[in-house]
C-alpha positions as CSV (number, residue, x, y, z in Angstrom):
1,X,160.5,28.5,144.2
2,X,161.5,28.3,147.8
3,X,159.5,30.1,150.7
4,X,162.7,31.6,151.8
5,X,162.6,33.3,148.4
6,X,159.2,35.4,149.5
7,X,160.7,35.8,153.3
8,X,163.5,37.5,151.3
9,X,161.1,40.3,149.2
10,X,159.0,40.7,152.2
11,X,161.7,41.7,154.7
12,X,162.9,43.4,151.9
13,X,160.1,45.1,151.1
14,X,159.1,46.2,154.7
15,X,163.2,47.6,155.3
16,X,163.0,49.7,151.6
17,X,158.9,50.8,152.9
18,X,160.8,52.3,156.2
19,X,163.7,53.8,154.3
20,X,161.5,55.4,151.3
21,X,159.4,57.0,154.0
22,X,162.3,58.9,156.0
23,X,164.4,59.7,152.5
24,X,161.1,61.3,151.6
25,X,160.3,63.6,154.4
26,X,164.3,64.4,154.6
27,X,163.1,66.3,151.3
28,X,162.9,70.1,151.5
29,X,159.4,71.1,150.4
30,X,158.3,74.8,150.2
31,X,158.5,75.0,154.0
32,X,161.9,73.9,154.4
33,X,160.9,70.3,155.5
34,X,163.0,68.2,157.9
35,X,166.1,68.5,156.0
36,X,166.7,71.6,157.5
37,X,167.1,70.5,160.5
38,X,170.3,68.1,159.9
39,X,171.5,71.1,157.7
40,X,170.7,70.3,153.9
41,X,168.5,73.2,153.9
42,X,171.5,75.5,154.2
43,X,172.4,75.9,150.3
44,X,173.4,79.6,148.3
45,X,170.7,80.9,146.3
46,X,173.0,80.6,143.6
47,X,174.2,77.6,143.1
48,X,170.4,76.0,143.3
49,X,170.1,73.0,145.4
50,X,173.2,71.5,147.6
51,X,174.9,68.4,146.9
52,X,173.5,66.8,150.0
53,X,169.7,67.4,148.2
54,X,171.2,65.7,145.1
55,X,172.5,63.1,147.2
56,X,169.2,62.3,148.7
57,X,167.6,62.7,145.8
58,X,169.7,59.9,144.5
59,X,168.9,57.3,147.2
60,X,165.3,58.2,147.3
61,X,165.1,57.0,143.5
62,X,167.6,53.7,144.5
63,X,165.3,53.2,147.5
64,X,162.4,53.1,145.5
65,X,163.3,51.2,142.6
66,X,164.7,48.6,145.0
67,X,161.4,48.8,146.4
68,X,159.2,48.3,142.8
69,X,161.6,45.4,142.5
70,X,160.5,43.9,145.7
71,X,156.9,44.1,144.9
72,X,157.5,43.0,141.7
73,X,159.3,40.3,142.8
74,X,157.0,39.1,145.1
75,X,153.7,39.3,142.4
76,X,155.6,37.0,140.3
77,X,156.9,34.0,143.4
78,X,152.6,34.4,144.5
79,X,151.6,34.1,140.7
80,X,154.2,30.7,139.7
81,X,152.7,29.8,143.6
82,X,149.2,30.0,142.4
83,X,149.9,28.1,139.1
84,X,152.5,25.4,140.9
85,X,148.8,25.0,143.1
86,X,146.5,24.5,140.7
């Protein structure tokens, strides 16, 4: 495979690290978290958590399964390297 091909997952890899670590402290926690501050922590008792949570929710799992994808990726182009090598 090319080296372009690992360039690829890597900057991938390092863009989806970034993302995956702001989606994740967005999260409300017990304490509120930092997505009160941009308003997803406003949200009625009653109706459980806002569609803005489930939202974020939904690109923290995309985020990371683009990101297990990377890494995965990348484990297989350095393991056909290492047999192409030897």
């Amino acid at each position: 495979m090319p080296i372009w091909f690992a360039y690829t997952l890597i900057v991938l890899l390092v863009i989806t690290s970034i993302l995956l670590t702001l989606l994740i402290l967005l999260h409300r926690g017990k304490g509120g978290g930092l997505s009160s501050m941009f308003g997803g922590g406003v949200s009625s008792s009653l109706a459980g958590s806002s569609v803005a949570e489930k939202n974020l929710d939904r690109y923290t799992v995309l985020v990371s399964v683009v990101w297990f994808a990377a890494i995965v990726g990348l484990g297989l182009w350095l393991r056909l390297q290492m047999n192409s090598i030897s």
